[in-house]
PATITI-762946 format. One record per residue: residue in three letters; y, x, z of N, C-alpha, C in turn. Coordinates in steps of 0.1 Angstrom, whole numbers, m for minus. Layout:
<sites>
SITE res   n_y   n_x   n_z  ca_y  ca_x  ca_z   c_y   c_x   c_z
SITE Ala     Y     X     Z     Y     X     Z     Y     X     Z
...
</sites>
This chain:
<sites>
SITE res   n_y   n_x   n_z  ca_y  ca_x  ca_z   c_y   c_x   c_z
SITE Unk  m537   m97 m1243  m527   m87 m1238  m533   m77 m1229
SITE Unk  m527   m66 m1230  m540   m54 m1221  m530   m53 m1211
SITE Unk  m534   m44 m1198  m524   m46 m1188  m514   m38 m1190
SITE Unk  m513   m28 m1198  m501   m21 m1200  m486   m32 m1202
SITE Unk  m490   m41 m1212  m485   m51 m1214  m480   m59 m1203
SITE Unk  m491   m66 m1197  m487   m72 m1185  m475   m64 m1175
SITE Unk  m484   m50 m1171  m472   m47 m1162  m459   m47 m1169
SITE Unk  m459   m42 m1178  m444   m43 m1191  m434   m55 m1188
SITE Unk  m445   m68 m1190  m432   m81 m1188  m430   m77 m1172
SITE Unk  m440   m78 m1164  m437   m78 m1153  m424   m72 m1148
SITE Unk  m424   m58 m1150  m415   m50 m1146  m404   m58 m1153
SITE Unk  m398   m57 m1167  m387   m63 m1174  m386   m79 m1169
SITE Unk  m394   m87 m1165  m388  m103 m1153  m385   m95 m1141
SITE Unk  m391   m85 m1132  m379   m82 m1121  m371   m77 m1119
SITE Unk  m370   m65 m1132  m353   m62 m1134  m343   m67 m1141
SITE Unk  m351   m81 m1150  m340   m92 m1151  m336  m102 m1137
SITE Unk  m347  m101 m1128  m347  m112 m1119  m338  m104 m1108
SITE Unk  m335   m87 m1107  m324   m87 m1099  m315   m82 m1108
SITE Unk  m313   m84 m1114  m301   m86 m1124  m291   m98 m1122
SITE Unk  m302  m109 m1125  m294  m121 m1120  m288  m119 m1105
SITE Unk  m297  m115 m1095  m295  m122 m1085  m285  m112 m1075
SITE Unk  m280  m104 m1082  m271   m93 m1084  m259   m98 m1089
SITE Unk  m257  m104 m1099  m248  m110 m1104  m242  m122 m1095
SITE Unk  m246  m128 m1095  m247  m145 m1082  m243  m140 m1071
SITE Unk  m247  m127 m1063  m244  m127 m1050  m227  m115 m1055
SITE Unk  m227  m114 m1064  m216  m107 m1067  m201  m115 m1074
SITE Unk  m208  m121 m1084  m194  m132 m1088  m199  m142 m1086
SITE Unk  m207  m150 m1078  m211  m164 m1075  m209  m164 m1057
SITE Unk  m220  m164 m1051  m225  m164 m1042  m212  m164 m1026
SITE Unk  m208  m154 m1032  m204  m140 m1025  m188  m148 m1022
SITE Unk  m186  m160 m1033  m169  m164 m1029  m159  m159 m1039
SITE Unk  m162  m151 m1049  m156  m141 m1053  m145  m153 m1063
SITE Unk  m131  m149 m1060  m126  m159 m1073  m115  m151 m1075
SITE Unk  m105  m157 m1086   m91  m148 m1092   m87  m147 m1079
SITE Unk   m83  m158 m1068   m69  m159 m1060   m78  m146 m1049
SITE Unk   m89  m143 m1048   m95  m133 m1037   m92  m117 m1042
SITE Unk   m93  m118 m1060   m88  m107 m1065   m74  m100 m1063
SITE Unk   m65  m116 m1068   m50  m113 m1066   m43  m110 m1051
SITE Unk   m52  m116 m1047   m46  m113 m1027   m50   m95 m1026
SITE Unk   m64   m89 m1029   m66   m79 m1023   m59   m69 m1033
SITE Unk   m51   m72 m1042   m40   m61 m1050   m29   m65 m1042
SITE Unk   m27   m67 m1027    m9   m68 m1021   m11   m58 m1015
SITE Unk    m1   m54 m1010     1   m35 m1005    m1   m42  m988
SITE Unk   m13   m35  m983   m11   m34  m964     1   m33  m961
SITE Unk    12   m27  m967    26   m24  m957    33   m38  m960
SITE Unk    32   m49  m967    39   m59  m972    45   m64  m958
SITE Unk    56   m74  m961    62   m77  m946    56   m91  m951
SITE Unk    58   m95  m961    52  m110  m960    44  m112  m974
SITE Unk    34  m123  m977    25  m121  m987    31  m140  m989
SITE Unk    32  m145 m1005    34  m158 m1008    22  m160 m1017
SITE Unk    17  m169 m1017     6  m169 m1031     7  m191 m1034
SITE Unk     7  m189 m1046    10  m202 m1051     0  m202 m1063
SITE Unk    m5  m215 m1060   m21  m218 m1071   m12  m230 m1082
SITE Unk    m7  m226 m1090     4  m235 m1096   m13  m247 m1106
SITE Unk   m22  m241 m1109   m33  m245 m1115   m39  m257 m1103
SITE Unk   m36  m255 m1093   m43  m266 m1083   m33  m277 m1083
SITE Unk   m21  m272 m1078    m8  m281 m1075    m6  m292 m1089
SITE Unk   m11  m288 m1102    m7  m294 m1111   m15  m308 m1113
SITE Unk   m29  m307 m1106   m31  m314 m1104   m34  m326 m1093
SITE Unk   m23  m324 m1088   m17  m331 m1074    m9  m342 m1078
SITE Unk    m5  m360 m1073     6  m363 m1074    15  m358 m1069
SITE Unk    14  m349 m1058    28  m344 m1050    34  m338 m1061
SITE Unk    35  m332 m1068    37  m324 m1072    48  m333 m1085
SITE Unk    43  m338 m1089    54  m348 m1099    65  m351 m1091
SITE Unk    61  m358 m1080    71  m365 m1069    80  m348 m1064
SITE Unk    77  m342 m1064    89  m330 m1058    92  m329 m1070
SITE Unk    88  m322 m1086    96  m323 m1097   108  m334 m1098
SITE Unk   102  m348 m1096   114  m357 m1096   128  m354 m1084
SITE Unk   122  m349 m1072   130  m351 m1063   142  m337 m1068
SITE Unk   138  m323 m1069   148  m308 m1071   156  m316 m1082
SITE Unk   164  m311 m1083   178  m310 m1088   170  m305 m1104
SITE Unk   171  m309 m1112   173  m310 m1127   182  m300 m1133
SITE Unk   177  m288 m1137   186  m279 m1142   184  m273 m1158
SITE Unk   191  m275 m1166   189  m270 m1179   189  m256 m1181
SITE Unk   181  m254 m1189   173  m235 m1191   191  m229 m1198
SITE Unk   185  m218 m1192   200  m210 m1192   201  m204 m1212
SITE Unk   210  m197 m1220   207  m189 m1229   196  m180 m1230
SITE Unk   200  m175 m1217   186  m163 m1222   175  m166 m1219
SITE Unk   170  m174 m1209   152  m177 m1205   153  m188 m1217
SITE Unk   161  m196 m1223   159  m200 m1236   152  m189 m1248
SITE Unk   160  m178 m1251   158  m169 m1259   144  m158 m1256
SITE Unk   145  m160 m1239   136  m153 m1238   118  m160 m1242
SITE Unk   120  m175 m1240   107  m182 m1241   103  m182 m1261
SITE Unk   116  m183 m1267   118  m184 m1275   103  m169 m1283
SITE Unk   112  m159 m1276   104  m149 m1282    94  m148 m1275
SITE Unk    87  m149 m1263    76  m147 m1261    66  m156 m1261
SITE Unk    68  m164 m1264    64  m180 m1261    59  m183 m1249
SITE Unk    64  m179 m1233    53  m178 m1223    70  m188 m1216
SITE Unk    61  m201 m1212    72  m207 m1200    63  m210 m1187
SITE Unk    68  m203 m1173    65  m210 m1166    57  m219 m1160
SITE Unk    71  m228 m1164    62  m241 m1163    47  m250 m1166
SITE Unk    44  m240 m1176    31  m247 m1185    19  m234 m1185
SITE Unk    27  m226 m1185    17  m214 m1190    11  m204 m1174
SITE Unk    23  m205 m1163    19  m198 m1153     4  m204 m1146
SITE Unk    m7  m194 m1143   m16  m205 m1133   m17  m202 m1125
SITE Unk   m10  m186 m1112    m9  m186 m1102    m3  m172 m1105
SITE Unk    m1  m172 m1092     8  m158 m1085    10  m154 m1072
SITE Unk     9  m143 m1070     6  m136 m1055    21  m128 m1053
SITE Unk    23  m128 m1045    42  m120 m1041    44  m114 m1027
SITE Unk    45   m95 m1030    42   m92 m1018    63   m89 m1013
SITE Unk    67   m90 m1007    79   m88 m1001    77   m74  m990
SITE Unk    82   m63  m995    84   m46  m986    97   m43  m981
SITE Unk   101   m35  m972   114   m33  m970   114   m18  m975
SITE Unk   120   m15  m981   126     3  m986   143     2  m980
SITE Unk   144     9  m967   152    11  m962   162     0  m963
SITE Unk   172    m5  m968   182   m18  m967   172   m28  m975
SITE Unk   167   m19  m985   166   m29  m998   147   m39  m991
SITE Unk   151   m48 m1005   137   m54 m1007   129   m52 m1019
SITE Unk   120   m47 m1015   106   m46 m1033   100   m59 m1027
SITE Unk    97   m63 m1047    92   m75 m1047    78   m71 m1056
SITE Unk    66   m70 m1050    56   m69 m1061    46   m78 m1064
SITE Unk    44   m84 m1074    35   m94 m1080    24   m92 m1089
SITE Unk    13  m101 m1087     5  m102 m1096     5  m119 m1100
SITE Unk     4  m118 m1113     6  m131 m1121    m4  m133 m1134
SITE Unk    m7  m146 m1129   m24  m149 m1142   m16  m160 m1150
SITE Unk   m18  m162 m1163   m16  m171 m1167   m20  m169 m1185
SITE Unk   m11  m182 m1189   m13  m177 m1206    m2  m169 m1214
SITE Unk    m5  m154 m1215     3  m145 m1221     4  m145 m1236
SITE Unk    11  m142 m1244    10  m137 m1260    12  m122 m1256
SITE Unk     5  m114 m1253     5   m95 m1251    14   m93 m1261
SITE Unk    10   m97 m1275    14   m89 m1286    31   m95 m1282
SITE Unk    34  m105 m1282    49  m108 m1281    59  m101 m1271
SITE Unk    51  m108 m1257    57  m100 m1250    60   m87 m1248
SITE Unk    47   m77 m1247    49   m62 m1255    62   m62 m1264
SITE Unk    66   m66 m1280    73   m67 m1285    85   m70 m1280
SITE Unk    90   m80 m1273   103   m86 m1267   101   m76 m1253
SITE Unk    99   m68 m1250   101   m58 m1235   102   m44 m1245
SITE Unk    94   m41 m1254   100   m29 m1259   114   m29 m1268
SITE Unk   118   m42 m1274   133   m44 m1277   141   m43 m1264
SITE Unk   141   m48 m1258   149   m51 m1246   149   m38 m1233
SITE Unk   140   m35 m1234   136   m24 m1224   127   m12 m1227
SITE Unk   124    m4 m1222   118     8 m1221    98     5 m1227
SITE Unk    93    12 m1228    74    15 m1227    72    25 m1225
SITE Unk    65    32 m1217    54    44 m1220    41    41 m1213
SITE Unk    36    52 m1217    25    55 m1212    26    63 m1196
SITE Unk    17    58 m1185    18    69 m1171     6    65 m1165
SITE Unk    m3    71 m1162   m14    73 m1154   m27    62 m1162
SITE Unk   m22    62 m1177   m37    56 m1181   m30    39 m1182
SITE Unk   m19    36 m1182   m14    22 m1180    m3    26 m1192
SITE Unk    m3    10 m1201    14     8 m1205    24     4 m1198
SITE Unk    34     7 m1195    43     4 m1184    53    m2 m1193
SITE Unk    62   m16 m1189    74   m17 m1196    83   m18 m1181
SITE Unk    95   m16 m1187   107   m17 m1178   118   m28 m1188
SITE Unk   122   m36 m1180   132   m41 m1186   144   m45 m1173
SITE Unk   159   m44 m1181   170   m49 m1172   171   m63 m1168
SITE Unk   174   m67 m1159   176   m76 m1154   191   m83 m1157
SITE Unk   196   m93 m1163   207   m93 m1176   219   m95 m1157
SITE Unk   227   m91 m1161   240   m89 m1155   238   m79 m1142
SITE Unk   228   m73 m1139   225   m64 m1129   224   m48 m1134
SITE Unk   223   m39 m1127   218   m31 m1131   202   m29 m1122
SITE Unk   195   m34 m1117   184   m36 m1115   177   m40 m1127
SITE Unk   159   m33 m1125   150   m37 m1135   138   m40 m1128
SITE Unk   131   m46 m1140   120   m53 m1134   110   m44 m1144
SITE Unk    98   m40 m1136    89   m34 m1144    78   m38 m1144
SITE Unk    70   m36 m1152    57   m48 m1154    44   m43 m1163
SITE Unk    32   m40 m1160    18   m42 m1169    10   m53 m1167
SITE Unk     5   m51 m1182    m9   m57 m1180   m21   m53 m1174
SITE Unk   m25   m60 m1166   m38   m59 m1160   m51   m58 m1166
SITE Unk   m47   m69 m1178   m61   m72 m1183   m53   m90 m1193
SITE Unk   m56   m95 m1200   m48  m104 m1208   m42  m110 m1204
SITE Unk   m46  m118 m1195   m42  m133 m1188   m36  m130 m1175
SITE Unk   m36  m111 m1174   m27  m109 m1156   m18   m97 m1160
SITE Unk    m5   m99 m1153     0   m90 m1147     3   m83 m1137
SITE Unk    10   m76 m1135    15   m65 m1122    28   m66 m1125
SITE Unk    41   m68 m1117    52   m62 m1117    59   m62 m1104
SITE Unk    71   m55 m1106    83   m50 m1097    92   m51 m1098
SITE Unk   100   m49 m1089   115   m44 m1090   113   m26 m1084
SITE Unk   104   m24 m1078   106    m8 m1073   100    m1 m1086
SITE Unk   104    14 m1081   103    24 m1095    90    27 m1093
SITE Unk    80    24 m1084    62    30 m1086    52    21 m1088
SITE Unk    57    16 m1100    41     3 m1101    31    10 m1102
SITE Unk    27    20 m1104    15    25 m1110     7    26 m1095
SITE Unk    21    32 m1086    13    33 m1071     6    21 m1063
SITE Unk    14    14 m1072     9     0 m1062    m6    m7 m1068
SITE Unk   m11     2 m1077   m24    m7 m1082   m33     4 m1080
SITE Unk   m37     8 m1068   m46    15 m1068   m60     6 m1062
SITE Unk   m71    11 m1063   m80     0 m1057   m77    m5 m1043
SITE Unk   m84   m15 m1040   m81   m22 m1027   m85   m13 m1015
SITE Unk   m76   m10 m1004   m80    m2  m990   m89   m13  m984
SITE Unk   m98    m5  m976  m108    m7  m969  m102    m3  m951
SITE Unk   m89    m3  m950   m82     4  m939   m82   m12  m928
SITE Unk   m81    m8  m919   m81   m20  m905   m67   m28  m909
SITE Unk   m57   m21  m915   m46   m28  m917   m52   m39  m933
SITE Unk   m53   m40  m937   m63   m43  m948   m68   m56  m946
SITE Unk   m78   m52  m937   m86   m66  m934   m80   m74  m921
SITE Unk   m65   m73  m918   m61   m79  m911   m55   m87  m919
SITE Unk   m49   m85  m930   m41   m95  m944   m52  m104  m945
SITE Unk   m66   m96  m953   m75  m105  m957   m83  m118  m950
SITE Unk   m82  m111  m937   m86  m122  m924   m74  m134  m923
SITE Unk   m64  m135  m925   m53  m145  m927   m52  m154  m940
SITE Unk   m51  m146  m951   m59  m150  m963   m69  m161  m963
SITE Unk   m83  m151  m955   m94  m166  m955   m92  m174  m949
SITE Unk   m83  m176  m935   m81  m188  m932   m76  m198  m937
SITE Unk   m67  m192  m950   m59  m202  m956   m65  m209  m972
SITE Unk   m78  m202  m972   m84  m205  m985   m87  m215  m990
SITE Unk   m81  m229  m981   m80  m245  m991   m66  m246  m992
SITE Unk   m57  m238  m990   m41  m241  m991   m39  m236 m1007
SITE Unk   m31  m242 m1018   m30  m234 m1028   m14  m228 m1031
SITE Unk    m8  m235 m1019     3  m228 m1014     4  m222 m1002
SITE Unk     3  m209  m997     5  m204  m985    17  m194  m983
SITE Unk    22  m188  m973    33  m178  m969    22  m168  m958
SITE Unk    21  m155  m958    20  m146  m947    29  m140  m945
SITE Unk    34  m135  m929    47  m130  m929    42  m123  m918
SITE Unk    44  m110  m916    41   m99  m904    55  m100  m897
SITE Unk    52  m101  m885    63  m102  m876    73   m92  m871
SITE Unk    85   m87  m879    94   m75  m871   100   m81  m858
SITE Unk   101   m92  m851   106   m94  m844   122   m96  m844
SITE Unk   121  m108  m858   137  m109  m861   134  m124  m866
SITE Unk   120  m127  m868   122  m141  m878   127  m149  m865
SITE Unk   128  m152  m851   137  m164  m847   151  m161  m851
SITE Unk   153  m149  m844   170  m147  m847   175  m150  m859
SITE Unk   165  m149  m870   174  m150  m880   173  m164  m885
SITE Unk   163  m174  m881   160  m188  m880   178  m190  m873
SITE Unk   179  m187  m861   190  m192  m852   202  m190  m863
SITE Unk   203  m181  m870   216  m174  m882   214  m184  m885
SITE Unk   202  m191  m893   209  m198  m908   208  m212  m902
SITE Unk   204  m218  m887   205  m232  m880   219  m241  m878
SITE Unk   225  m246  m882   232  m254  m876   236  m256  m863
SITE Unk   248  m253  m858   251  m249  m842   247  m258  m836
SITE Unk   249  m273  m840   244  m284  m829   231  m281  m828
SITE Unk   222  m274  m842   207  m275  m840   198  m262  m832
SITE Unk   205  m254  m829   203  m245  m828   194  m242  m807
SITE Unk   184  m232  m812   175  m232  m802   174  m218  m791
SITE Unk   186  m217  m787   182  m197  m784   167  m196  m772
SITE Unk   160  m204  m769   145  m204  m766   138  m206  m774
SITE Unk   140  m213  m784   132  m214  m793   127  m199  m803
SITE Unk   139  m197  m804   144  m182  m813   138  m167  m802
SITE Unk   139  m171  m788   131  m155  m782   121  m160  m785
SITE Unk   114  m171  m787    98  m171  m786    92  m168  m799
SITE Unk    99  m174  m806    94  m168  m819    97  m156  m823
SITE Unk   104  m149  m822   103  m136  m818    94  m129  m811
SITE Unk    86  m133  m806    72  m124  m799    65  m127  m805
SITE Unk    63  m135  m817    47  m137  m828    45  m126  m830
SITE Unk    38  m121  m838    30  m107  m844    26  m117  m860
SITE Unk    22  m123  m860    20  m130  m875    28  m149  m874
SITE Unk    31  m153  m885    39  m163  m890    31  m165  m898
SITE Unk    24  m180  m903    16  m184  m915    21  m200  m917
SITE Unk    25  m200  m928    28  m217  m935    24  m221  m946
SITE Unk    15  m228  m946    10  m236  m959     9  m250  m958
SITE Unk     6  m253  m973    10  m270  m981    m4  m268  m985
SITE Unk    m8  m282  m987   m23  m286  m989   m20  m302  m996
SITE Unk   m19  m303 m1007   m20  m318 m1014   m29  m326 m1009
SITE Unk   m26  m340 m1001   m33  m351 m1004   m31  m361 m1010
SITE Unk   m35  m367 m1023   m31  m375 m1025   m15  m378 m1031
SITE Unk    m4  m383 m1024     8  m384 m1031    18  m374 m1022
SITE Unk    13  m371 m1008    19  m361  m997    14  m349  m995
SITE Unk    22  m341  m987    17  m327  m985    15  m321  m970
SITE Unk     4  m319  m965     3  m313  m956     4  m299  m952
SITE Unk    19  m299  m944    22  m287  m938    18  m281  m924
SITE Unk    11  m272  m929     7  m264  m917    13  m250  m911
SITE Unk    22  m251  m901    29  m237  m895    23  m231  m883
SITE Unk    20  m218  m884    14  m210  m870    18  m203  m869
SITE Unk    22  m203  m861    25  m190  m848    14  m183  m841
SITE Unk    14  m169  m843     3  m158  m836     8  m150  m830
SITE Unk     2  m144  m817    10  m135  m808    m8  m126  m799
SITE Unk    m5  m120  m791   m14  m115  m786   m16  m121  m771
SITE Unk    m1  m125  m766     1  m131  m751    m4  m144  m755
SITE Unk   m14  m150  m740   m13  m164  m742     2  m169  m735
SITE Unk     8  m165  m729    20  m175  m723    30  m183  m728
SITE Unk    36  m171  m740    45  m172  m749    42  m178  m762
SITE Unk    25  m183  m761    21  m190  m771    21  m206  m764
SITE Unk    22  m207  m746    22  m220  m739    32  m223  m742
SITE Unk    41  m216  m737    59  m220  m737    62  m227  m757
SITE Unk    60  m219  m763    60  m220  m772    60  m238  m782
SITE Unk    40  m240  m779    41  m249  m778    49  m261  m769
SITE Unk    51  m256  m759    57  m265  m748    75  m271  m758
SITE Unk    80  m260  m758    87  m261  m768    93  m272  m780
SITE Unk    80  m270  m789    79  m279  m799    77  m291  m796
SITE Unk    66  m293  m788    68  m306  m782    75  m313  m778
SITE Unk    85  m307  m771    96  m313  m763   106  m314  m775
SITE Unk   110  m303  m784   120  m306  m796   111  m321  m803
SITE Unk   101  m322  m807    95  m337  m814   102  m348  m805
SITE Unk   101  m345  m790   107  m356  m786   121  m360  m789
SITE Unk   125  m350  m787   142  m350  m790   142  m359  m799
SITE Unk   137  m350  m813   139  m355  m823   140  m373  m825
SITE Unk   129  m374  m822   125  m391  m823   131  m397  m821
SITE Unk   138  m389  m802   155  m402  m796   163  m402  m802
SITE Unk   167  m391  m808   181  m386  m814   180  m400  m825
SITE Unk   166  m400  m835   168  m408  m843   168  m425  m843
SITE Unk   162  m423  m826   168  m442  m821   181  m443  m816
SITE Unk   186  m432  m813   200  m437  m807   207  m445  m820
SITE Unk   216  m453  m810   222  m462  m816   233  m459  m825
SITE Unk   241  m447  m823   249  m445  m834   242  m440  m846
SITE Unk   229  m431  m838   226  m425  m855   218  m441  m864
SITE Unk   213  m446  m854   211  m458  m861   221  m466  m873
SITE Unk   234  m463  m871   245  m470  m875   250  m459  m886
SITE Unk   250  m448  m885   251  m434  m895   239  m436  m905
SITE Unk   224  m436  m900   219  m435  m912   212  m448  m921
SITE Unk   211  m449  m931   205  m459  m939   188  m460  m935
SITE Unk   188  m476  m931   170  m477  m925   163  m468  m929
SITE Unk   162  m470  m944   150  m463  m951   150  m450  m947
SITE Unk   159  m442  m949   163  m426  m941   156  m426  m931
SITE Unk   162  m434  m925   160  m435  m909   142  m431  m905
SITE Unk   137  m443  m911   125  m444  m913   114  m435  m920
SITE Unk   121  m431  m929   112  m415  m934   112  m404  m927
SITE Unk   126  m403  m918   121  m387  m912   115  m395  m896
SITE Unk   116  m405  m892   108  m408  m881    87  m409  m885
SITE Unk    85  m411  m896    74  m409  m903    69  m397  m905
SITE Unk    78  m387  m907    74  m373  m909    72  m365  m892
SITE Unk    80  m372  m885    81  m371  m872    69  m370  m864
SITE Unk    63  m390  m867    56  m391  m859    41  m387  m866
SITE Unk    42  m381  m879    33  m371  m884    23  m356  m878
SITE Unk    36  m355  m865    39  m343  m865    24  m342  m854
SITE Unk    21  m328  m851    12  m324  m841    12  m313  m836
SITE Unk    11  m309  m825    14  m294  m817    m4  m292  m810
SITE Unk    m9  m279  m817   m19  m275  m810   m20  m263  m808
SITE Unk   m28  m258  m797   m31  m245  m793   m44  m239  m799
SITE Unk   m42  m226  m807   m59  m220  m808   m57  m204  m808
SITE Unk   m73  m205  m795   m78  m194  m795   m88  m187  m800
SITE Unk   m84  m171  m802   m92  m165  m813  m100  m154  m805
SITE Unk   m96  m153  m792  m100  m142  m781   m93  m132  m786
SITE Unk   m84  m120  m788   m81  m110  m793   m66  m119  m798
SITE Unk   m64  m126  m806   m48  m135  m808   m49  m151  m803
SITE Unk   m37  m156  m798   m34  m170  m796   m26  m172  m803
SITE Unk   m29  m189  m810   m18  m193  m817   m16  m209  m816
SITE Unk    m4  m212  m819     3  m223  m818     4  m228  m832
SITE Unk     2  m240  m835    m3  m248  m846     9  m262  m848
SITE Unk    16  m261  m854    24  m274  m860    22  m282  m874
SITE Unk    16  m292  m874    11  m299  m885    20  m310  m891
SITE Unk    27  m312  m899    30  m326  m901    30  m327  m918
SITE Unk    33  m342  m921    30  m345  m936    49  m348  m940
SITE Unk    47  m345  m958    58  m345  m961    56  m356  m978
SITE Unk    65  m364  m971    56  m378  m983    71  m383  m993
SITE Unk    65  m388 m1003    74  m391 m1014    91  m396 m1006
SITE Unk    84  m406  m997    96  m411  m986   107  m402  m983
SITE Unk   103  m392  m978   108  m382  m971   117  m372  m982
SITE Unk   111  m372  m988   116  m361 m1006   127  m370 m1009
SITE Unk   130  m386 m1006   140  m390 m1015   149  m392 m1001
SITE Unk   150  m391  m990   153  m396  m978   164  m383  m977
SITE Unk   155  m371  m978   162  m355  m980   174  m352  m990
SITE Unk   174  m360  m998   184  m359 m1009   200  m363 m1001
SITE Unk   203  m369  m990   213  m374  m984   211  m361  m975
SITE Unk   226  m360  m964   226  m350  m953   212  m350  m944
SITE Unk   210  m338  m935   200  m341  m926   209  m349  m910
SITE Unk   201  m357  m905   209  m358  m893   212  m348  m884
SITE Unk   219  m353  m876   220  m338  m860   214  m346  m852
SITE Unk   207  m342  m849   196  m348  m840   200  m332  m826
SITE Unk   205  m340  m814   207  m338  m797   193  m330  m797
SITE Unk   202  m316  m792   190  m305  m791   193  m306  m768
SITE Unk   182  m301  m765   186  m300  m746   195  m292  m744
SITE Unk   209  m291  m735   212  m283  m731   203  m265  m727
SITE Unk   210  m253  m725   201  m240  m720   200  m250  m708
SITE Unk   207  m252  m700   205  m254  m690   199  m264  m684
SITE Unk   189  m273  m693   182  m286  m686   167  m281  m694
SITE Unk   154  m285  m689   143  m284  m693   143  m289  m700
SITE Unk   130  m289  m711   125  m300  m720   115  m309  m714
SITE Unk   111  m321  m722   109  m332  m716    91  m325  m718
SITE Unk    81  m331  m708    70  m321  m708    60  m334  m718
SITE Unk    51  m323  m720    46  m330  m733    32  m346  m730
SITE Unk    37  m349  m719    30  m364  m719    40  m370  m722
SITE Unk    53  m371  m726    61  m381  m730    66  m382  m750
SITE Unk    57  m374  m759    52  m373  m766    49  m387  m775
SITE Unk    41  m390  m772    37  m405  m780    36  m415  m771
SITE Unk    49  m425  m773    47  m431  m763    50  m445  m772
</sites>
């Protein structure tokens, strides 16, 4: 071989060799997966981001055990008719989805991205019977009604196995490449924290989620300290993490003040205690059935309150597990478990685990 030759392979092994290694640090290396894709197509202005790995969860026992526990509902006429013609259910065919929640003046937009196993050709077919197609900015767009509303839901394909859709009239706006903006990488920095959850919630804080917690609470349960403090978060994050046959829930609270992240926890703590007595007192003893009794004292004494700092945000950390026990325990009323008077402190957090 003469050296023309030589340098020849040479050169063609190191433009295959960063070919590869190009590739690996790009779709290997690098972390890159669907759910990183689907997260960085939510809009920066989202008020809350949901993303559900329905492909992880399936293979979870939890996951049977909550099917058994919801309420059993038979498919309506039309999601009948509608599976019918497209052949896409849900249940079998969805393998995840990302759901960004916007405010437009009163209203709510709901925009999604969804992977799963589509038939294009059907669905295409069953959306252009039922609703609208064209062509706009290089995309097929369908629109279809939403049956007893006059709201519609509009929707493309991404690419086979994904879509895009709405309830607002601009999908096309909403799929533009991913921002590189500081608002941006404050979603995605919340995101990676949660990147072993395959269920998580992000929620940006308008400074309404206590009050409106306090709206939908039960008056005996109800916390108006609890409700100003949570009102000063800046971010709200809750995720589920399968082990095994239970689910680990994890809730945080983020703010920029450390104080109202102290109080806060101080708080929780002192409600766990409550909780616990409420459920030794002697009448609720006599109100609820052992086993009850015994599952939400289990989820209880599951529970855990911590503090973490990020230098720049503080946050307050609530952990507890939610076990087959508890899922059939839930099916009966919840108890009223004895909240403090405004006017008496809570009990301080060495009395806790005792």
């Amino acid at each position: 071989m003469n050296k023309r030759a030589v340098a020849g392979t040479v050169l063609a092994v190191i433009v295959a060799g960063a070919i590869v290694f190009y590739a690996y640090q790009r779709f290997g290396g690098s972390g890159y997966s669907p759910r990183d894709e689907m997260l960085a197509q939510m809009p920066a202005d989202a008020n809350a981001v949901l993303h559900i790995d329905l492909d992880a969860l399936r293979q979870s026992p939890f996951l049977a055990e909550l099917y058994k526990w919801a309420p059993q509902s038979r498919a309506d006429a039309d999601y009948s008719q509608f599976m019918q013609s497209t052949g896409f259910n849900y249940e079998s065919d969805l393998n995840r989805v990302s759901i960004a929640l916007l405010k437009s003046g009163k209203d709510s937009v709901l925009f999604a991205v969804a992977e799963g196993r589509f038939d294009r050709k059907k669905i295409s077919a069953y959306a252009s019977q039922t609703g609208t197609r064209e062509n706009r900015s290089g995309k097929e767009i369908f629109s279809v009604p939403l049956n007893g509303t006059t709201q519609r839901i509009t929707f493309t394909f991404l690419r086979s196995d994904r879509i895009a859709l709405t309830n607002g009239s601009n999908i096309e706006g909403r799929l533009s490449a991913p921002h590189e903006d500081a608002d941006s990488k404050t979603w995605r920095e919340r995101f990676r924290r949660l990147a072993g959850a395959p269920v998580f919630a992000v929620v940006r804080q308008d400074a309404a989620a206590g009050t409106a917690l306090s709206a939908q609470t039960q008056r005996g349960l109800q916390s108006p300290q609890l409700s100003a403090l949570i009102d000063q978060l800046q971010w709200i994050t809750i995720a589920g993490k399968p082990e095994g046959d239970h689910l680990r829930v994890v809730v945080e609270g983020e703010g920029a003040a450390d104080a109202p992240i102290r109080q806060l926890s101080d708080v929780l703590n002192g409600l766990l205690v409550l909780a616990q007595a409420g459920l030794s007192d002697q009448k609720m003893r006599q109100q609820l059935q052992p086993d009850v009794r015994e599952a939400y004292l289990e989820m209880l004494k599951s529970a855990d309150v911590s503090q973490i700092d990020r230098g720049e945000t503080k946050s307050v950390r609530l952990m507890f597990d939610l076990t087959p026990k508890f899922l059939e325990a839930a099916r009966t009323a919840m108890p009223v478990v004895p909240v403090t008077p405004q006017n008496k402190g809570l009990p301080n957090k060495g009395t806790i685990r005792n």
